[in-house]
C-alpha positions as CSV (number, residue, x, y, z in Angstrom):
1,X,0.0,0.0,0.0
2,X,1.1,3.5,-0.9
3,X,2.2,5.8,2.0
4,X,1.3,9.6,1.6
5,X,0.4,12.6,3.9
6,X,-1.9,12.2,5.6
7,X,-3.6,15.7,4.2
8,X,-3.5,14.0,0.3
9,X,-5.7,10.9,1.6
10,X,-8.8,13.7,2.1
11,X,-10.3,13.9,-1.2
12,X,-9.4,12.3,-4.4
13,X,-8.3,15.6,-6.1
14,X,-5.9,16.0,-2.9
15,X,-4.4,12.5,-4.0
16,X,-4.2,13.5,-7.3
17,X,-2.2,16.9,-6.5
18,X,-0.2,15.4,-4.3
19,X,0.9,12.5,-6.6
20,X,1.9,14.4,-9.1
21,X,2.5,17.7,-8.7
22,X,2.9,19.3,-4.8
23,X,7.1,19.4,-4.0
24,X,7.9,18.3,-7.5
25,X,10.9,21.3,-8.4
26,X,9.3,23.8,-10.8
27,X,10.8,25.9,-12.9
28,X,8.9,27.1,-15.3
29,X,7.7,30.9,-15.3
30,X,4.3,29.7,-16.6
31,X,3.8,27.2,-14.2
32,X,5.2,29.1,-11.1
33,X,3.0,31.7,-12.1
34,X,-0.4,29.5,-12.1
35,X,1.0,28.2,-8.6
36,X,1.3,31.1,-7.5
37,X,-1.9,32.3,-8.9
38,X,-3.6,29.0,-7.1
39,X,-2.3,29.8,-3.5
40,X,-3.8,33.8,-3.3
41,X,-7.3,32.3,-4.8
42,X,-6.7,29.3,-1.5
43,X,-6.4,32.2,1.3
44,X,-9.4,31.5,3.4
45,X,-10.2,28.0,1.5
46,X,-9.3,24.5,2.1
47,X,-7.1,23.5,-1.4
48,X,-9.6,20.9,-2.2
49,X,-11.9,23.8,-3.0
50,X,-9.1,25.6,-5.0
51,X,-8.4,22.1,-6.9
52,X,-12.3,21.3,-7.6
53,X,-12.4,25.0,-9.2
54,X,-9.3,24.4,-11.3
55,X,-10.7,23.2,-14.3
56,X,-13.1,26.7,-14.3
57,X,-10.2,28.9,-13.5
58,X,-8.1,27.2,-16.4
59,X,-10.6,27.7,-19.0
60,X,-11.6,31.3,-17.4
61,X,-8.2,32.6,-17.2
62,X,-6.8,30.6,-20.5
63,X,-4.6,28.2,-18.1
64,X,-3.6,31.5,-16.1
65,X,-1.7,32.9,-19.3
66,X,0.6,35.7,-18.2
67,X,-0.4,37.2,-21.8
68,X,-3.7,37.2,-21.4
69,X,-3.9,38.3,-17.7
70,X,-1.8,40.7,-18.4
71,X,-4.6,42.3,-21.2
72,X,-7.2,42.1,-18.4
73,X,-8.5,45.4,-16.3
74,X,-11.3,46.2,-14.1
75,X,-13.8,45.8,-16.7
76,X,-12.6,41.5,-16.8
77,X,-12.7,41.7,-13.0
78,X,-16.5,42.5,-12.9
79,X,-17.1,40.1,-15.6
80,X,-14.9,37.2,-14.1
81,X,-16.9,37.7,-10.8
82,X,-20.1,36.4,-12.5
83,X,-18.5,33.4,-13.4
84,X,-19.6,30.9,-11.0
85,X,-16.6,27.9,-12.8
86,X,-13.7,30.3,-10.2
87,X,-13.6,31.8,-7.4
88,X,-15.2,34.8,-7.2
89,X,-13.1,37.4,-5.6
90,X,-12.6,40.9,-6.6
91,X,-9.5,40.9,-4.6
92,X,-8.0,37.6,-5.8
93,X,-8.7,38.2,-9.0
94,X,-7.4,41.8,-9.2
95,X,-4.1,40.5,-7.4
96,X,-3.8,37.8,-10.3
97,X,-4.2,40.6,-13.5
98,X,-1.6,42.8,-11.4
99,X,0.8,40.1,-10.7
100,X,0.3,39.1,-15.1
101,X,1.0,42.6,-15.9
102,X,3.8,43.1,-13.8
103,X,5.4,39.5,-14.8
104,X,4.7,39.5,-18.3
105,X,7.5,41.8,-19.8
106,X,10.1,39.3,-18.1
107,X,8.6,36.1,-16.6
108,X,11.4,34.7,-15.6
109,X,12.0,37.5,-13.0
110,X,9.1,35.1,-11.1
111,X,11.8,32.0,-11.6
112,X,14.5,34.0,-10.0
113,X,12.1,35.8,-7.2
114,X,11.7,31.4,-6.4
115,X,14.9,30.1,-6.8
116,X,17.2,32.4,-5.9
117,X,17.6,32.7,-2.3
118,X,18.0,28.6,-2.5
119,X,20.4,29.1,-4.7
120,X,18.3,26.9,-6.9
121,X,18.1,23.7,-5.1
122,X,15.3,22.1,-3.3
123,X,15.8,22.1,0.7
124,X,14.0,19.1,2.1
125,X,13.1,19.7,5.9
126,X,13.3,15.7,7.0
127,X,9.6,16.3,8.1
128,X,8.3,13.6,10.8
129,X,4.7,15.5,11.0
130,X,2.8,18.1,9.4
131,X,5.3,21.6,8.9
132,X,4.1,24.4,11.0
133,X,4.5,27.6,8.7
134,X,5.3,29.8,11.9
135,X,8.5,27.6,12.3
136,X,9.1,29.0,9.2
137,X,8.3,32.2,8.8
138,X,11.6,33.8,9.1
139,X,12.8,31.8,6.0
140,X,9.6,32.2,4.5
141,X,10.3,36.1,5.4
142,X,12.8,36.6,2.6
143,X,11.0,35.8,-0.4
144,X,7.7,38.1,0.7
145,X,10.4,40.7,1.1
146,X,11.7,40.1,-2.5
147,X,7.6,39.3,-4.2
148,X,6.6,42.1,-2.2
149,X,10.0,44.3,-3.8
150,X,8.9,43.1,-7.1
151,X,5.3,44.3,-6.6
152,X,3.7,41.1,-6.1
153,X,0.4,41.4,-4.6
154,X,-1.5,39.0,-1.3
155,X,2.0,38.1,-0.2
156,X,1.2,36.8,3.2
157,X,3.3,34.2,4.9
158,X,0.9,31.3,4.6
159,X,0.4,31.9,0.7
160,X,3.7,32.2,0.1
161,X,5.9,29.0,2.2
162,X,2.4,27.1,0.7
163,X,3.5,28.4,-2.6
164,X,7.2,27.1,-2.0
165,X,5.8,23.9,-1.1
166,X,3.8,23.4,-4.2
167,X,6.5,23.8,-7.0
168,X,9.4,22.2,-4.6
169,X,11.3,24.8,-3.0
170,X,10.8,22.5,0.1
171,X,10.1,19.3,0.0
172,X,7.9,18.6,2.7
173,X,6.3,15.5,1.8
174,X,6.6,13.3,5.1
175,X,10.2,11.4,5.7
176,X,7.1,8.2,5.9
177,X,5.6,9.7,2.6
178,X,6.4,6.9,-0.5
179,X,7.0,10.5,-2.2
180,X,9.2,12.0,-0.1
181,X,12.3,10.1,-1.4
182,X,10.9,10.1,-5.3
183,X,11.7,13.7,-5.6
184,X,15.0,14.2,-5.5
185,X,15.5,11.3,-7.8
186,X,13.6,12.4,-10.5
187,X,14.4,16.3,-10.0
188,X,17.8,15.0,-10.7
189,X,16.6,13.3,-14.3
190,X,14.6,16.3,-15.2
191,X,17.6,18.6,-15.0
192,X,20.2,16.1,-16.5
């Protein structure tokens, strides 16, 4: 029998997620900025409600293109609110189309906001139980410093070490997660 989390056994989009995606290292501008994208639209949710809304937001927000975001204004916000396939923010979405329009003219700026205080490798925090982000929070402190420098908008603590989490800046799958020692072995394939 698989071992996982004990938070990825909750729902079967949790499993999902977790299988294939959460701690996995991520790179790509696109993809870092959907993550990032996912974790404001979570603040106040459980991620099983982000993930079941996923599918909507993809189709909504044309798989969170930075392109297209970044052509969005007000006008999109009102009519994006109507839309009951995503979450239906005002501030979440607003945050989104300002983080597209500030990230479009160099994406990768968003790669090196992520990577660079790690120096680009994944830290793995040998977790025996479920992290607590306030253990955290001064590491987590230096990359809402640098978003937050960069303009980034909702750069709380919470949305931000969840964020690092998700595209495998950490890799806090549990040490008793099946998971937990895939990662490094296939990060290491991906960028060979």
């Amino acid at each position: 029998m698989v071992k996982r989390c004990e938070w990825a056994t909750k729902s079967p989009e949790l499993l999902i997620y977790h299988d294939t995606i959460w701690g996995r290292v991520q790179k790509d501008p696109q993809q870092l900025f959907k993550a990032l994208c996912l974790e404001i639209m979570q603040a106040g949710l459980s991620f099983s409600t982000i993930l079941k809304f996923e599918p909507g937001m993809d189709e909504v927000f044309h798989d969170f293109s930075l392109d297209y975001l970044a052509g969005c204004d007000q006008s999109d916000v009102e009519i994006f609110c109507k839309d009951r396939r995503i979450i239906r923010n005002h501030a979440k979405i607003s945050a989104v189309i300002a983080n597209a329009k500030l990230l479009q003219p160099d994406p990768n700026v968003l790669t090196k906001a992520t990577w660079g205080p790690v120096n680009g490798v994944q830290l793995d925090h040998l977790l025996r139980a479920s992290p607590d982000p306030e253990k955290y929070k001064k590491f987590t402190e230096k990359f809402v410093k640098t978003f937050k420098n960069i303009g980034l908008k909702r750069m709380g603590l919470i949305t931000v070490y969840s964020y690092l989490q998700a595209v495998g800046v950490v890799n806090d799958h549990l040490i008793t997660c099946d998971f937990h020692e895939e990662l490094p072995a296939k990060n290491e394939e991906e960028s060979s």
